[in-house]
C-alpha positions as CSV (number, residue, x, y, z in Angstrom):
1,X,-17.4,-20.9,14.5
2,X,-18.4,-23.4,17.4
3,X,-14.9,-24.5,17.5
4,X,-11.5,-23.1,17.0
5,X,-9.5,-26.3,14.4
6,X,-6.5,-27.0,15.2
7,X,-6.1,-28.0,11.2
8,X,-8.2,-27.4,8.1
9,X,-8.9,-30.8,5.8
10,X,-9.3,-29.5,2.5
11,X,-10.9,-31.6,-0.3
12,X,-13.3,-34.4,-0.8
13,X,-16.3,-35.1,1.5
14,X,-18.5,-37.7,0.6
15,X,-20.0,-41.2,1.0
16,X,-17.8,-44.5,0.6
17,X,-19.5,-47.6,-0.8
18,X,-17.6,-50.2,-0.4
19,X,-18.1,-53.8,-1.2
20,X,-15.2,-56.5,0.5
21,X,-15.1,-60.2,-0.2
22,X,-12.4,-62.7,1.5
23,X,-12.4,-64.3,-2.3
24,X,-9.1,-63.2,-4.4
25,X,-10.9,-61.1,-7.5
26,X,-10.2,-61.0,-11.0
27,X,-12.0,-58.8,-13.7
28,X,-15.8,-60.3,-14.3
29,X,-15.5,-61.9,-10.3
30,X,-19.0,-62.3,-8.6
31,X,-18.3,-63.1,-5.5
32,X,-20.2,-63.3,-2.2
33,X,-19.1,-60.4,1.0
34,X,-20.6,-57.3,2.7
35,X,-21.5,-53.5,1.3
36,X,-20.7,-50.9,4.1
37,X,-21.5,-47.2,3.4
38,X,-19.3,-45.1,5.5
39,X,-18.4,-41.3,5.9
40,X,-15.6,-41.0,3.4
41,X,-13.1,-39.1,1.1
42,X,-9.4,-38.0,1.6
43,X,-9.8,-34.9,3.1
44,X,-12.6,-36.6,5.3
45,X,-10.4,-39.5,6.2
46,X,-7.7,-38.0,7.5
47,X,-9.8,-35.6,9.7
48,X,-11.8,-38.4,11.1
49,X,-8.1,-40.4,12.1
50,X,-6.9,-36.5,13.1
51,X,-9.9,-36.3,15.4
52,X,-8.9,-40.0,17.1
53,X,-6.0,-38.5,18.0
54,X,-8.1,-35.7,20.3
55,X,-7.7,-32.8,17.4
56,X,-9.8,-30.9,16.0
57,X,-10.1,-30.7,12.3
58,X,-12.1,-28.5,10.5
59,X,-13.2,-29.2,6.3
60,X,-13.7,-27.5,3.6
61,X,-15.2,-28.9,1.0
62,X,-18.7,-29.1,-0.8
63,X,-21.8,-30.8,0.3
64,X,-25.2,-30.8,-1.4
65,X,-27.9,-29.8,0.6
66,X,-30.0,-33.5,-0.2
67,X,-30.6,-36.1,1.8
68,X,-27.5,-37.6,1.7
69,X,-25.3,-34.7,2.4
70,X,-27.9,-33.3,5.4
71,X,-26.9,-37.0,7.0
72,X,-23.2,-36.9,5.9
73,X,-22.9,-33.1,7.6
74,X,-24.8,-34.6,11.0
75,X,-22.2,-37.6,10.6
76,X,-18.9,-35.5,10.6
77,X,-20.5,-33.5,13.6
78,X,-21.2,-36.2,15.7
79,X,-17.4,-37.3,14.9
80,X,-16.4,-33.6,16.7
81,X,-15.5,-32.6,13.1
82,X,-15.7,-29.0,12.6
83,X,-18.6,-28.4,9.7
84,X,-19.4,-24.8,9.8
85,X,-17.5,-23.6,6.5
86,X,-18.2,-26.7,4.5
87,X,-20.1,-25.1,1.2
88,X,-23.4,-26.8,1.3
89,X,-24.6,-26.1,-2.8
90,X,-28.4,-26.0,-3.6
91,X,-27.6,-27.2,-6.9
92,X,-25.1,-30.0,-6.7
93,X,-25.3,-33.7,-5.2
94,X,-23.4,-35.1,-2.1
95,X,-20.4,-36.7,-4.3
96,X,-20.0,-40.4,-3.4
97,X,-16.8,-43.3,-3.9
98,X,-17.5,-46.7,-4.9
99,X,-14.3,-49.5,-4.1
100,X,-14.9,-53.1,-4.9
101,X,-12.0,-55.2,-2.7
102,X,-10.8,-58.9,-2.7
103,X,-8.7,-60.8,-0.5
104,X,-5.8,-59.8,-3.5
105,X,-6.4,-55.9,-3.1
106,X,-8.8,-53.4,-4.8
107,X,-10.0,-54.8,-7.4
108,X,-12.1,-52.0,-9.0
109,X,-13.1,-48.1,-7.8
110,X,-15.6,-45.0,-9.1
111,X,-14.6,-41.5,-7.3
112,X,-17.6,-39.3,-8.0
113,X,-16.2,-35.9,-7.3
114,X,-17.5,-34.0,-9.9
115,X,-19.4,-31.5,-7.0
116,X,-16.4,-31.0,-5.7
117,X,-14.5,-29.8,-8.9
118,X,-17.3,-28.0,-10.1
119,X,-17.5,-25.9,-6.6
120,X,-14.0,-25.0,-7.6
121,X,-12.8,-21.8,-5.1
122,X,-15.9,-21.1,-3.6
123,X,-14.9,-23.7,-1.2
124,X,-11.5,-21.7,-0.3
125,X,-13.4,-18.1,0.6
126,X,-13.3,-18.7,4.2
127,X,-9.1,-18.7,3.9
128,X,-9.2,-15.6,1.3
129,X,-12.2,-13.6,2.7
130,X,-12.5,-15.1,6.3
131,X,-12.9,-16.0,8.6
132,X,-10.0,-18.4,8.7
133,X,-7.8,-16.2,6.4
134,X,-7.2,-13.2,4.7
135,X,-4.9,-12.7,2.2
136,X,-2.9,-10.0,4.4
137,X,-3.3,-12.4,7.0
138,X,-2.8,-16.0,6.0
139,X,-3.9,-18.9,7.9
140,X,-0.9,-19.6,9.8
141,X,-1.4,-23.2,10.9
142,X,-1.5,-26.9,8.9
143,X,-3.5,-28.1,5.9
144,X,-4.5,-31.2,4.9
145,X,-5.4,-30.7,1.0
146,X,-6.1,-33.8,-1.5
147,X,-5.3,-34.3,-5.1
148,X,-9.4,-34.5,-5.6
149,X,-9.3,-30.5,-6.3
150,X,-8.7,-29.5,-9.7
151,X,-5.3,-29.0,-11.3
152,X,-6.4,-25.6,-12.1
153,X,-7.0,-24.5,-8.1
154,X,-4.4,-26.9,-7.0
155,X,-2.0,-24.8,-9.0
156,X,-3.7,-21.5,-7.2
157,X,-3.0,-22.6,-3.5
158,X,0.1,-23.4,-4.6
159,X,0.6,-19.6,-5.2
160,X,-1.7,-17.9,-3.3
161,X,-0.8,-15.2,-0.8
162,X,-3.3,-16.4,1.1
163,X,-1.6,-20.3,1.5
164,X,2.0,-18.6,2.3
165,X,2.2,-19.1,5.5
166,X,0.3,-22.6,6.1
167,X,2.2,-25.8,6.9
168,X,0.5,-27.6,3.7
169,X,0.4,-31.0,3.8
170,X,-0.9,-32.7,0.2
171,X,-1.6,-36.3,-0.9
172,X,-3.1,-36.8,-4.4
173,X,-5.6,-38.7,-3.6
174,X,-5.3,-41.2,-6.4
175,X,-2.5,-42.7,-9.1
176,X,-4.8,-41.1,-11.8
177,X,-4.6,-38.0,-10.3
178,X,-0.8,-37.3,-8.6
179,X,0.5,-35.2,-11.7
180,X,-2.3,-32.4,-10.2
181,X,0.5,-32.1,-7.8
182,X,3.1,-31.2,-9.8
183,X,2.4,-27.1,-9.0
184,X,4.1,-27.8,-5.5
185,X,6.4,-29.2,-6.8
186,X,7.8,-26.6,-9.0
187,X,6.9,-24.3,-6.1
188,X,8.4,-25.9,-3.4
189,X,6.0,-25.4,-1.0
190,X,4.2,-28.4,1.0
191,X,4.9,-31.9,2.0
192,X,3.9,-35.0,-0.1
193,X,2.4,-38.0,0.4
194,X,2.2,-40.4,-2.2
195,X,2.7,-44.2,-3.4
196,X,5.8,-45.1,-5.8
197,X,3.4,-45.5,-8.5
198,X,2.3,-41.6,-7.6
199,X,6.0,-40.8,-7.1
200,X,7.2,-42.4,-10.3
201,X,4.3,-40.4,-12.3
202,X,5.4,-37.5,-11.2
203,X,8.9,-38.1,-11.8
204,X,7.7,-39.6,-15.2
205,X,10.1,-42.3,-14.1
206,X,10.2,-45.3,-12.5
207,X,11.4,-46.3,-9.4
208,X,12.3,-49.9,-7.2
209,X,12.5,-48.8,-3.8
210,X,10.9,-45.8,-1.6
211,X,14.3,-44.3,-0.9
212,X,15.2,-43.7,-4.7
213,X,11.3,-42.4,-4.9
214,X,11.7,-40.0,-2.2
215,X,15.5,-38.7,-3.6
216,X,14.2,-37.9,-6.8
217,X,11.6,-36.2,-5.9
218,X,13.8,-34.0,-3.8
219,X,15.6,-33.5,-6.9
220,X,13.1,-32.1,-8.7
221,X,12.4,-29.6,-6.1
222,X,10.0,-31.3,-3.5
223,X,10.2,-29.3,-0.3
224,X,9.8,-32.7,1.5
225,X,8.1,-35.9,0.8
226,X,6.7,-39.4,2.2
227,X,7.0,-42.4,-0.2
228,X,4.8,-44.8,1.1
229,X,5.3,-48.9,-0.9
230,X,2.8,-51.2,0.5
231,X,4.6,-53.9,3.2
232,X,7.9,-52.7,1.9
233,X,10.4,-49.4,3.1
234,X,8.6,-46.4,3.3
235,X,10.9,-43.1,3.4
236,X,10.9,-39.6,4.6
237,X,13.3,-37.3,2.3
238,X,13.5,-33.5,2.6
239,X,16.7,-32.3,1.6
240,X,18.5,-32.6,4.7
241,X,18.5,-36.3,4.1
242,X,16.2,-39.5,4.1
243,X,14.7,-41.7,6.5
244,X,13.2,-45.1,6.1
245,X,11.8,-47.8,7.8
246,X,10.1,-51.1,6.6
247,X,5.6,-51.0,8.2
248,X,4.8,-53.8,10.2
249,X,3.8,-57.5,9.5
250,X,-0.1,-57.9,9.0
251,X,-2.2,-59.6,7.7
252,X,-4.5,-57.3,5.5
253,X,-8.1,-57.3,5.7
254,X,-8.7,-53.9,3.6
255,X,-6.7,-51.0,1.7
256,X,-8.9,-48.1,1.1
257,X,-8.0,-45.4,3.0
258,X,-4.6,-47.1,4.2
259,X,-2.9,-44.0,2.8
260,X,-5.1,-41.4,4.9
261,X,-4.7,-42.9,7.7
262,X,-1.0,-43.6,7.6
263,X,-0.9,-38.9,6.6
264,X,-3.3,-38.3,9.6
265,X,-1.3,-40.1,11.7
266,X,2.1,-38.9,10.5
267,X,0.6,-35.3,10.8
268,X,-0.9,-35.8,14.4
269,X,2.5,-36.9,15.6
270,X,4.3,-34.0,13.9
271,X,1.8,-31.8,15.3
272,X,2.9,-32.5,19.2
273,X,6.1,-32.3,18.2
274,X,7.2,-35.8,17.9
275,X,10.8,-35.9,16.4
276,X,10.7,-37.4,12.4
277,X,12.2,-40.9,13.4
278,X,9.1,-41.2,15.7
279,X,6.4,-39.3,13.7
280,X,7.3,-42.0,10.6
281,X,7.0,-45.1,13.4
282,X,4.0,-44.0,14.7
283,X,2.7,-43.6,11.1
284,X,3.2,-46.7,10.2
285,X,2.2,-49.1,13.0
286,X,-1.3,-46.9,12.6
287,X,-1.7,-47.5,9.1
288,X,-0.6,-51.2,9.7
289,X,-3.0,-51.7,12.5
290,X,-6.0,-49.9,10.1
291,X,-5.6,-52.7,7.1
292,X,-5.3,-55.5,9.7
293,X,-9.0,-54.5,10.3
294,X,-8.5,-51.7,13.4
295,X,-10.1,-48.1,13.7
């Protein structure tokens, strides 16, 4: 390994095509704006904010060995991303995200994934077999992991000797996908980040606030978790008690990858040991500054 990580990123690695217009959208818009097609996915996301913050992050995920995942691998390791243990498959393509966005939100979105659920655990050997890992030594350190991963190997890291000792650190990756993260849950093991629609799914409830989000997911047996609500209070709970504090003012030129970038953040600061009143500020004025249009 060229590089020792000072975090693993584990999940989806792909390209982002999105499309933006300044036009509020509706179903059936066409509507004039710009296609970008950027380095993407959760677990790509936050390691790209991770490495702003001068860390190094390593992945582990699938990558095809076409075209587009030869450019994608050059791309993360000219971003000081640490590539070496991605699994780069013969046989399946580079997985790609589509987002359409308005001036009014996301209006529409395609996750392709399908490489990365079909790789299923070959992408974890290096934690079980090494080099990262063993299961009589586990990784000691922090995880990024997103919801992208099956709920089938989800549930395994949520139980595996092998994930015991790591500081796991798990966002779902989508609405349509937060009950995958119901095995921490039940486990108690990891911190969440999710929305209050993610929160309220896997409460199978529904919630007006952050805070009452947060508490219930305590409740359930959360170890800890981040609530995040758009412009409105966003809370830490953990059993000890909760924290809240409203985001910033902006004015919002894009939302996909908001939520990445609010995690990386939040995990950066906690990292050098930035007390939870600070790491939750900090998170926050980044993920402000990234939908007003910043890096």
């Amino acid at each position: 390994m060229t590089k020792r990580p000072d975090i693993l990123c584990i999940g989806s690695v792909l390209w982002d095509v999105i499309g933006r217009s300044d036009r509020h959208m509706k179903p059936g818009s066409d509507v004039p704006g710009h296609i970008t097609r950027l380095p993407g996915g959760v677990a790509l996301n936050i390691a790209m904010t991770l490495a702003r913050f001068d860390l190094t992050p390593a992945l582990l995920s699938v990558v095809g060995r076409d075209p587009e995942g030869e450019e994608l691998v050059s791309a993360c390791n000219r971003l000081g991303l640490v590539t070496d243990q991605v699994y780069r498959s013969d046989d399946l393509p580079t997985d790609q995200y589509m987002a359409i966005e308005g001036a009014n939100g996301l209006a529409a979105a395609i996750a392709d994934a399908h490489s990365l659920e079909q790789a299923g655990d070959k992408i974890l050997r290096p934690l079980i077999d090494g080099p990262l890992g063993f299961v009589e030594a586990p990784f000691p350190g922090p995880i990024a992991l997103d919801g992208n991963l099956t709920e089938m190997l989800l549930d395994q890291i949520a139980h595996h000797p092998a994930f015991s000792k790591a500081d796991l650190r798990i966002a779902p990756a989508s609405p349509g996908k937060a009950e995958r993260l119901l095995p921490f849950i039940r486990s108690g093991h990891g911190t969440l980040y999710v929305n209050l629609e993610e929160a309220g799914l896997l409460c199978q409830a529904s919630f007006d606030s952050a805070p009452q989000a947060g508490a219930a997911l305590i409740e359930r047996g959360a170890a800890r978790a981040l609530v995040t609500d758009g412009g409105n209070v966003t809370c830490d709970a953990t059993p000890e008690g909760l924290l809240a504090e409203r985001p910033p003012e902006v004015m919002v030129t894009r939302v996909t990858g908001a939520g990445d970038a609010f995690m990386a953040a939040h995990i950066a600061s906690e990292l050098r040991g930035a007390p939870r009143e600070l790491a939750l500020h900090r998170a926050l004025a980044t993920a402000a500054a990234y939908v007003a249009g910043g890096t």
